[in-house]
N, C-alpha and C positions, 0 to 999 in steps of 0.2 A: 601411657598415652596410646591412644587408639591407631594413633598416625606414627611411622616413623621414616626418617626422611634419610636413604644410604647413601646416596650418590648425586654427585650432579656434571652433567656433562663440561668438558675443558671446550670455552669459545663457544657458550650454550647456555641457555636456562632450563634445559632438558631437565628433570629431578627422577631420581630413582626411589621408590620408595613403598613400603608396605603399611596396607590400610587393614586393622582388626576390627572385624565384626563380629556380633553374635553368633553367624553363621561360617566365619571365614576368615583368612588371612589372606588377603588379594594385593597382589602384585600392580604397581604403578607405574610409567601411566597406563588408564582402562579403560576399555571400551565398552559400556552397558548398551547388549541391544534392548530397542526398545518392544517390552511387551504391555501397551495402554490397559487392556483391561483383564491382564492375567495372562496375554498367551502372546508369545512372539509372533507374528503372521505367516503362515503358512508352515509353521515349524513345529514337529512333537518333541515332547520333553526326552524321547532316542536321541534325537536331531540335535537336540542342546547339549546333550549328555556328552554326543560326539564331536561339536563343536567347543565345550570345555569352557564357556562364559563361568567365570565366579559369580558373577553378580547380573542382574537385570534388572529392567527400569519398569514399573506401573505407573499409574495417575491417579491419581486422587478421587477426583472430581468425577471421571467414569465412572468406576468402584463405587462413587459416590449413589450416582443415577442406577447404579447398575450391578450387582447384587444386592448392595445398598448394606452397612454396616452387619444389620442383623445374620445375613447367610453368612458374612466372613467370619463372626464372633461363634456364631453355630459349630461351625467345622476347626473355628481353633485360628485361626489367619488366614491369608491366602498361602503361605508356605503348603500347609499341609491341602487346604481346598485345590491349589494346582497341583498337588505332590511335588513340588520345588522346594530341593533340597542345601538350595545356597544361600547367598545375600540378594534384596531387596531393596534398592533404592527406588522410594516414592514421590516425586513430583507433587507438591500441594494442591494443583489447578491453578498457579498462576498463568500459568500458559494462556488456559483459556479467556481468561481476560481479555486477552487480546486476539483469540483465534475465533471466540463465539460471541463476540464485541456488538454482533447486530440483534440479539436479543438478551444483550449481559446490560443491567443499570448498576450503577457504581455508588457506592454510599461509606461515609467512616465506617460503619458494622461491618461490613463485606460486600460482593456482589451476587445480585442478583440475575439467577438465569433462566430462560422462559424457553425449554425445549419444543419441541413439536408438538409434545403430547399435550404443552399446555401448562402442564404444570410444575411451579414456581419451586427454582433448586437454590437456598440461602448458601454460598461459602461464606464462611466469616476465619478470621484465622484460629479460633477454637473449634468450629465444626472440622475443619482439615485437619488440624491436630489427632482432635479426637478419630476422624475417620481411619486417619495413618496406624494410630493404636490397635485398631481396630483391626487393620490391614498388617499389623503386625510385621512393617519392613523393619529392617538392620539399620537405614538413614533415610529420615525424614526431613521434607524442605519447610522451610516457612513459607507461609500466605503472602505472595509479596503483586502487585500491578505490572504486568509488561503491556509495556507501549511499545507503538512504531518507533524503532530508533532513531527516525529521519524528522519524530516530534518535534515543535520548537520550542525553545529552553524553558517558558514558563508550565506545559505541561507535563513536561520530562522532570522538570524540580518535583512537582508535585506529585506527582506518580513513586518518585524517589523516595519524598518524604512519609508518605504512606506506607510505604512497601516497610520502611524503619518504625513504625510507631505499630505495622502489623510484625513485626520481627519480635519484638518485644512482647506483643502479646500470643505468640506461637510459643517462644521460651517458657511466659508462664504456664497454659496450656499445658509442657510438655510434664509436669510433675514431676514426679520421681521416676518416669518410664526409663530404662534402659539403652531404651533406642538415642542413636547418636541425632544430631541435630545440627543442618549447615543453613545458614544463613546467605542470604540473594545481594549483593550490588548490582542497585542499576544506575542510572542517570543517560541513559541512553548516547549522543553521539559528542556530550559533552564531558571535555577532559576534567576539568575543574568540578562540574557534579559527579565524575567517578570517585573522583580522590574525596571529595567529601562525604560520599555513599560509605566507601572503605573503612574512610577514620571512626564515622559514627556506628559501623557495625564490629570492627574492630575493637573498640570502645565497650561494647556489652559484653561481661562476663559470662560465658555458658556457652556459648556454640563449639560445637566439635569437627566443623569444617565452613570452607565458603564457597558461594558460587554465584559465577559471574553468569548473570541474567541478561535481557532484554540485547541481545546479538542474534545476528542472522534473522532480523526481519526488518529488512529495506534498506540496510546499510553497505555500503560497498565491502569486497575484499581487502582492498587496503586499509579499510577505514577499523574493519573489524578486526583484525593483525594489529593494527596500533592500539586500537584500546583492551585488547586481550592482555599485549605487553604492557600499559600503563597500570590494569587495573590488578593483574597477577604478582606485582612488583609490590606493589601498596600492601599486600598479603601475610601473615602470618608464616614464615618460614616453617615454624614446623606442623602447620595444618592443612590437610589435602586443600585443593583448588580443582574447581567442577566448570568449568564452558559448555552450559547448557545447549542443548539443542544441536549444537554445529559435530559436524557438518561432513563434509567430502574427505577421501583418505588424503587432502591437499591439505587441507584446513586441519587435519588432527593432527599434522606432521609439524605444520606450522608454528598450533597453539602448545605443542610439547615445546617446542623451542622457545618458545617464550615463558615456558613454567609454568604450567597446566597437569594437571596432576590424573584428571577424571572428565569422559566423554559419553554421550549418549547424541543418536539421532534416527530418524526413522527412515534413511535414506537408504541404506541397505535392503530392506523390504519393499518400503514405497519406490523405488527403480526398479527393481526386480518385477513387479508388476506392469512394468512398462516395456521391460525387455531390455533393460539395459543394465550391463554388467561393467566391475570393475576388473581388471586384469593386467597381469603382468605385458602385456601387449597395449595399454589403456582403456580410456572408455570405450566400448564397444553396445553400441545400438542393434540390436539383434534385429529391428523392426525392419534395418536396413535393406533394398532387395537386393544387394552384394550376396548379402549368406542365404541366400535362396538354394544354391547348388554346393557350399560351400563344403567340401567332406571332412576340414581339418577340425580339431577340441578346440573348442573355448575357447581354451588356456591348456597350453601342453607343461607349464609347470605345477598345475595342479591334481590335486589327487581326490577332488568331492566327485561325484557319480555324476554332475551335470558335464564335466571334461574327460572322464575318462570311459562313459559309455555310450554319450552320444556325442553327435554332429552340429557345427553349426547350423545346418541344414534344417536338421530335425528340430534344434533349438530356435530358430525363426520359424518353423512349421507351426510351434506350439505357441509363441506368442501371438503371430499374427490370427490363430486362432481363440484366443483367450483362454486356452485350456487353460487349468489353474496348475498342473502339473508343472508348464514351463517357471511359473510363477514362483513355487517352491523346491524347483530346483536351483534358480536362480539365487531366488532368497541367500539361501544356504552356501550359495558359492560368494555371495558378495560376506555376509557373515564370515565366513572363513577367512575372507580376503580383508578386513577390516583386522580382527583378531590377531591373523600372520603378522599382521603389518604393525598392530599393539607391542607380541611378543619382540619383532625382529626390533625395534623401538627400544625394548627395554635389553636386549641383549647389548646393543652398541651404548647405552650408558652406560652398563658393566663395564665394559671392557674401552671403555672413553673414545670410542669411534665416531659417536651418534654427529659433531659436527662436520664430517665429510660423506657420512650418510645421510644427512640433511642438504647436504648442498648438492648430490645427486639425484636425490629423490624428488625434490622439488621440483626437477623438471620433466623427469618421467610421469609423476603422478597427475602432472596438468596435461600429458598428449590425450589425443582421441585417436586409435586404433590405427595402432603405426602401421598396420597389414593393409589397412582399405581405407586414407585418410579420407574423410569428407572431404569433397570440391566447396571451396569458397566462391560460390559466381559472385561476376561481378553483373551488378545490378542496370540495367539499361533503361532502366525507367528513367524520366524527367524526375528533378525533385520536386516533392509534394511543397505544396503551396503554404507558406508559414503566415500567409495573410488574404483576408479577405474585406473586406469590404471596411467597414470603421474598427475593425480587430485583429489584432498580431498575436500570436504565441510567442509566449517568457519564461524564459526556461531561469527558474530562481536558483541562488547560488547552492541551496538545499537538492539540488535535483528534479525539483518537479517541477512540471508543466501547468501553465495559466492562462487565461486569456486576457490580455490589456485594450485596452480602450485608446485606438492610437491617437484622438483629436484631443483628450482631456488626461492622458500620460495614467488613469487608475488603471489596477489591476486588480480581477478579481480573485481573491485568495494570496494575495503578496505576499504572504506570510507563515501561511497556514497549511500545511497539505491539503490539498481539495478534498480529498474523498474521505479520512478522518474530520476535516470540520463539519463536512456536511452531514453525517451518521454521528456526533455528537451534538451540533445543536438543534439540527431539524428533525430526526427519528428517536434515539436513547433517548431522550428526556421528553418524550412524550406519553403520555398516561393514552391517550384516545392510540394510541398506536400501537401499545402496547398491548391494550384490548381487544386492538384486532388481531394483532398477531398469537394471539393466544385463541381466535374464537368466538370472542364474546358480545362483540357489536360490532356491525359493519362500518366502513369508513371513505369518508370524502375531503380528499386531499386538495387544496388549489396551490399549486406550484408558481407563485406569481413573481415571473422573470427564470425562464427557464435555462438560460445563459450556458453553458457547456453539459449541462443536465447533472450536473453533480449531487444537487440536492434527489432530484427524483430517480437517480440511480442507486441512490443511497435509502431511499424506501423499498423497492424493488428489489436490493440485494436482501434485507429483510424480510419479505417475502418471502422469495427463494428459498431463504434457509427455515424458513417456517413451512415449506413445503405444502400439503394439502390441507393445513388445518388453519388455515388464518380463514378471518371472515369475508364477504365479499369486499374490495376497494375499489373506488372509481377514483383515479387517478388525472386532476386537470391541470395543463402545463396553459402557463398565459407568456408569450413573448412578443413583442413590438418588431424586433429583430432579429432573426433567424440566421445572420450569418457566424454569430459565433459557435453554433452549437452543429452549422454546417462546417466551420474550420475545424473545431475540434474531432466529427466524424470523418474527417478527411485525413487526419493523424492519431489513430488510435496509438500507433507508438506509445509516446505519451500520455495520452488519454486511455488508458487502459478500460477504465470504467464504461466506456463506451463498445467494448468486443463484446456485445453482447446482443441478440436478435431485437429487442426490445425498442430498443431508438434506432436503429437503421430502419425500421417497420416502419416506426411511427415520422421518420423523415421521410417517408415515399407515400405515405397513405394516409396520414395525418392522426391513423389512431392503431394503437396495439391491444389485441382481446385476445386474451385466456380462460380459462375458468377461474371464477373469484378476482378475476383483477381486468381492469376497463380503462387505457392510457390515451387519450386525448391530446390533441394540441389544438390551441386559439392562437392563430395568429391576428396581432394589430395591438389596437391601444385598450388595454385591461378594461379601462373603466366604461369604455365603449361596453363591453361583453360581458363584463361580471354578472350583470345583472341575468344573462340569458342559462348561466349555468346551474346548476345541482350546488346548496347553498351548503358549505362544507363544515366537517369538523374541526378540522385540522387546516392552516393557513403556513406555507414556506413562504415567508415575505424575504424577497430578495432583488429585488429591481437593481439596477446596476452600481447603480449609489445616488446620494441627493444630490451629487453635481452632476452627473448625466442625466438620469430619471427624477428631477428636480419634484415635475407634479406627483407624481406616488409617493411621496416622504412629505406630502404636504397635511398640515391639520383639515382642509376641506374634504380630502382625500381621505382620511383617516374617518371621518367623519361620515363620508356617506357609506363607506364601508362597512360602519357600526349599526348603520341606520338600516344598511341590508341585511345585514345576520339576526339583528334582532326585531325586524318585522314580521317573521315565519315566526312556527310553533319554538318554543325554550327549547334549546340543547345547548350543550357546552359549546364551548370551541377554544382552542389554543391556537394562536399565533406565532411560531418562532420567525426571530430575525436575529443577521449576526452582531446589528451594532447597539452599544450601550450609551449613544446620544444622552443628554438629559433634556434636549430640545424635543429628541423625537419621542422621547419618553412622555414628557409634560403634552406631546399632541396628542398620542395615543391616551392618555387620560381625560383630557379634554372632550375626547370624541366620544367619550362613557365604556371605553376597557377597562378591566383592572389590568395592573400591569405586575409583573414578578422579575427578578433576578434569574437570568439564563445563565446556563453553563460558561464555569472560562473554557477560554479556548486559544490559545497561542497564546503570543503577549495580552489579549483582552482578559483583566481578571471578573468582567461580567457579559453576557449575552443580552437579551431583554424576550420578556414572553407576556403577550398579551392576552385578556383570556374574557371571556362570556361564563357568565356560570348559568345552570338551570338545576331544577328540582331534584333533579335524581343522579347527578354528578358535581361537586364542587369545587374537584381538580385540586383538592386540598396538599398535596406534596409539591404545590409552585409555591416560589415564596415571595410572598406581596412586598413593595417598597412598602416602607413605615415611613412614619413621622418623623425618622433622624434623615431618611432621603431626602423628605422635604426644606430641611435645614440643612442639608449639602448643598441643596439646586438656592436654594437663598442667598448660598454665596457663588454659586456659576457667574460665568462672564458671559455665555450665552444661554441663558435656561429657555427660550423662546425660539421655533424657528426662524430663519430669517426672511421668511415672506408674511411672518406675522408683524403687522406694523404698531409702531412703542405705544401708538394711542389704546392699543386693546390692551396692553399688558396687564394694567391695574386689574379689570374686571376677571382677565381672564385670572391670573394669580388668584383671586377670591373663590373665582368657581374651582379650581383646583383643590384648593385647601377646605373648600366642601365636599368633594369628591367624597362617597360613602365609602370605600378603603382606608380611606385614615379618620374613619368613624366608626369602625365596627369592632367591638371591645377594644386591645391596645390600639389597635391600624398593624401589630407587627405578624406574622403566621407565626404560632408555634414554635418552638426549637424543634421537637420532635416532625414536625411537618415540613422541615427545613431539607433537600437533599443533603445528606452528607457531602458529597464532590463539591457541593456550594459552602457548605456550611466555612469551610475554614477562607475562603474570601467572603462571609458577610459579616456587614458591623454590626451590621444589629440582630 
């Protein structure tokens, strides 16, 4: 057995135990610093040599973009291309899933990702596999979805379920290689989907370890302490156990205690660039201007060259400089101090101390620089204002902030995290967005119902991360009412999405310009204005809902809306909206859309997207209602909006079922033109 398991702490789930590799026989629990694309940050392989890691962490999916298989296989693996002489744990790119989410599209095969450069990087979980081989580590991850943990239940199932049916096809992948193979549990903040992640990965025959996925992004500390313990429990006794990602020497002290076998995170490095160091003294902010004159080490219990030859002094000289020197000395000291803390870890379950060494450390390793405590002020400000005008802030029992409608009790986003619904139904699934953000035609956005700006923040961060090479966007926000998106810039708290130059601009000036990007607001009633604007590609239809914004969810309204886009020259257009009405469905047909099946998204297992085709784009990967939709709405109790009056019904049902969508070969889109992420909620 690769794994074998000596010890376990008394009054503790602490485990002692040794992992054999190709390369090694490494002692448990371990701390993998992380080096993404072959090189720790700021560290030479002296540096490592003399810091004594068995093992380190790469990615995939870097590796992937970046030597790209061929150089690694040239030179023999990354072993021999960095001259790294130990074990290698590789990370599949699950990660990225969710870290490069605003230019990643999700499909059964894999995801798809659209760098700066433009061009389109396929992971699937045999291209990871194969890449890993390639990359030649000791353990290799399977291909599995992380989502925001604070998901809600129905896209955390689905993420889960994926991640299991990509597990299964990573094992096949793996062949006859050598290389060991751990398998992901997710289900994010749900107990019952952990334990069912476990049994069914439990359940497959082949894996040589497991590891618990989708923590430490958006979940609380408590929250991630309890499900580290639920889901390490559920576990294979004598198979290592890996807590990806996390985290702080708090959290690895933690996740030992609760039977955690194997650590990686980039926090040692990524602080260390910031200036802030771990130490037997706590965390200490070097940026501070306390250590301006400060003459005493670091840390006088340490022995790396950043405490025993220089100064605090000198040591905030270099940060607040950005020398890169402070950076890598840093580095190295928090490295060493992670490492110490691994070693001193597995010394106290030898010798069965670890649960009184756990109940001291725990609260030393949460101080902040017992030498020069930060001042907590107390705040003198009036509290900010949680209402304005016909809108209050609702803080959902999930954590996040929303804006409700206080005369008619809706909320928008009730359910859903704001800033994931909006970057999955209005931006990821859009083909014309995706166009641009790659370069290849320019684009004209109407944001209609600009409400806390969530949707147009979530195009924008898009942007961003496509940096200079997206094509020009004109960007147009249409709202009636103006105070919810003034309450929300008035609590960015909560509204995080909103720290950002972008909409502060455009609340004082009415419009934000950059290069390639052109953000606008229309204030009053849309349909007053539509008419005066730049006729778009792309439509964020989201007015407040049909009981507040009654006339924009109407058939007339749909209606002259079609009559505008399609009076100009043919171009496509897509419309995202988040509700799966079959009222507002049958309008939007009515009015001469075709209409397709939208992403799920929380408890909705469908969106709706509306769509114009023209000549030279068909928008062929949305997938059209067919002919069995038509015979669900047959049996609706309200297939008709309710300002359509019952004398139209008859004719209108006729013109419907004329409608050329359920006239053009089956009426159904392809399987193959079907997204995947859709495919497993459509019937037909």
């Amino acid at each position: 057995m690769p794994f074998q398991l000596r010890a376990t702490a008394s009054g503790s789930r602490a485990r002692l135990g040794t992992l054999t590799t190709l390369h090694d026989t490494i002692e448990t629990p371990v701390f993998m610093p992380v080096g993404t694309r072959g090189a720790v940050r700021t560290q030479t392989l002296g540096q490592l040599a003399e810091l004594g890691p068995k093992i380190i962490l790469g990615n995939t999916y870097h590796l992937l973009v970046r030597p790209g298989p061929e150089v690694l296989e040239r030179f023999g693996g990354l072993h021999a291309w960095m001259g790294w002489g130990h074990s290698l744990l590789t990370d599949s790119g699950g990660f990225q899933v969710f870290s490069l989410a605003a230019g990643r599209t999700m499909t059964e095969e894999g995801a798809t990702f659209r760098p700066r450069d433009g061009v389109a990087t396929l992971l699937t979980p045999e291209r990871s596999i194969a890449m890993q081989r390639s990359i030649g580590s000791d353990i290799m991850m399977v291909l599995d979805q992380c989502i925001d943990s604070t998901s809600p239940r129905a896209a955390a199932q689905a993420a889960m379920e994926l991640t299991h049916r990509w597990a299964v096809r990573s094992l096949t992948a793996r062949g006859d290689s050598p290389q060991q193979l751990f398998a992901i549990v997710q289900g994010a903040c749900f107990p019952e989907l952990r334990r069912e992640s476990a049994s069914v990965l439990t359940g497959v025959e082949g894996f040589d370890g497991y590891a618990i996925g989708g923590l430490a992004v958006g979940e609380t500390r408590a929250e991630r302490e309890d499900l580290t313990e639920l889901t390490a429990a559920l576990l294979p006794r004598e198979r290592p156990r890996y807590l990806m990602g996390v985290g702080t020497p708090l959290d690895l002290l933690e996740a030992v205690h609760r039977g955690v076998d194997m650590f990686d995170c980039i926090l040692p490095t990524a602080w260390a660039q910031h200036g802030k160091a771990f130490t037997s003294h706590g965390r200490i902010d070097l940026r501070r201007g306390v250590h301006k004159l400060a003459a005493q080490p670091l840390d006088a219990t340490c022995p790396c060259e950043a405490c025993t030859r220089y100064t605090r002094s000198y040591l905030h000289h270099l940060v607040k400089c950005q020398e890169p020197l402070g950076w890598q000395l840093l580095a190295f000291h928090n490295l060493r101090f992670y490492l110490e803390l691994m070693a001193t870890i597995r010394a106290r379950i030898a010798d069965d101390t670890f649960a009184a060494f756990h109940a001291e450390q725990r609260r030393r390793l949460a101080e902040d620089d017992r030498d020069n405590p930060p001042h907590r002020q107390v705040s003198t400000r009036a509290p900010r204002a949680t209402t304005r005008g016909s809108f209050a802030i609702r803080v959902s029992t999930q954590g996040f902030a929303s804006i409700q409608h206080v005369t008619s009790g809706e909320v928008m986003h009730a359910s859903n995290q704001p800033d994931a619904e909006a970057e999955q139904v209005y931006v990821a699934q859009s083909e014309l967005v995706r166009a641009a953000l790659a370069g290849e035609r320019p684009l004209v956005v109407w944001d209609v119902g600009l409400g806390a700006a969530h949707n147009a923040m979530a195009l924008i961060r898009a942007l961003d991360a496509a940096g200079d090479r997206h094509a020009p966007v004109e960007l147009v926000s249409f709202e009636h009412d103006l105070d919810a998106f003034r309450l929300a810039l008035a609590n960015t708290g909560p509204f995080a999405h909103l720290r950002h130059p972008a909409p502060n601009i455009l609340a004082h000036r009415g419009i934000f310009e950059r290069e390639r990007l052109r953000w606008t607001l229309v204030e009053g009633d849309f349909r007053a204005h539509a008419a005066a604007a730049p006729r778009p590609d792309v439509i964020f239809w989201d007015p407040f809902s049909a009981k507040v914004d009654a006339p924009l969810w109407s058939l007339a309204a749909f209606e002259a809306l079609h009559a505008q886009l399609t009076g100009s020259a043919e171009r496509p257009l897509e419309l995202f909206t988040y509700t799966a009405s079959t009222a507002i469905r049958t309008s939007l047909l009515l009015a001469g859309f075709e209409v397709a099946r939208g992403v799920p998204v929380g408890a909705k297992k469908e969106t709706t997207i509306a769509l114009v085709r023209s000549p030279d784009m068909a928008l062929a990967s949305h997938a059209r209602l067919g002919e069995a939709w038509l015979a669900r709405r047959a049996r609706s109790s309200a297939p008709f909006a309710a300002e359509i009056a019952p004398a139209r019904h008859p004719e209108l049902s006729a013109r419907l079922a004329a409608h050329p969508q359920f006239h053009r070969g089956t009426g159904v889109t392809p399987v193959n033109h079907i997204p995947e992420a859709m495919r497993m909620n459509t019937a037909t």
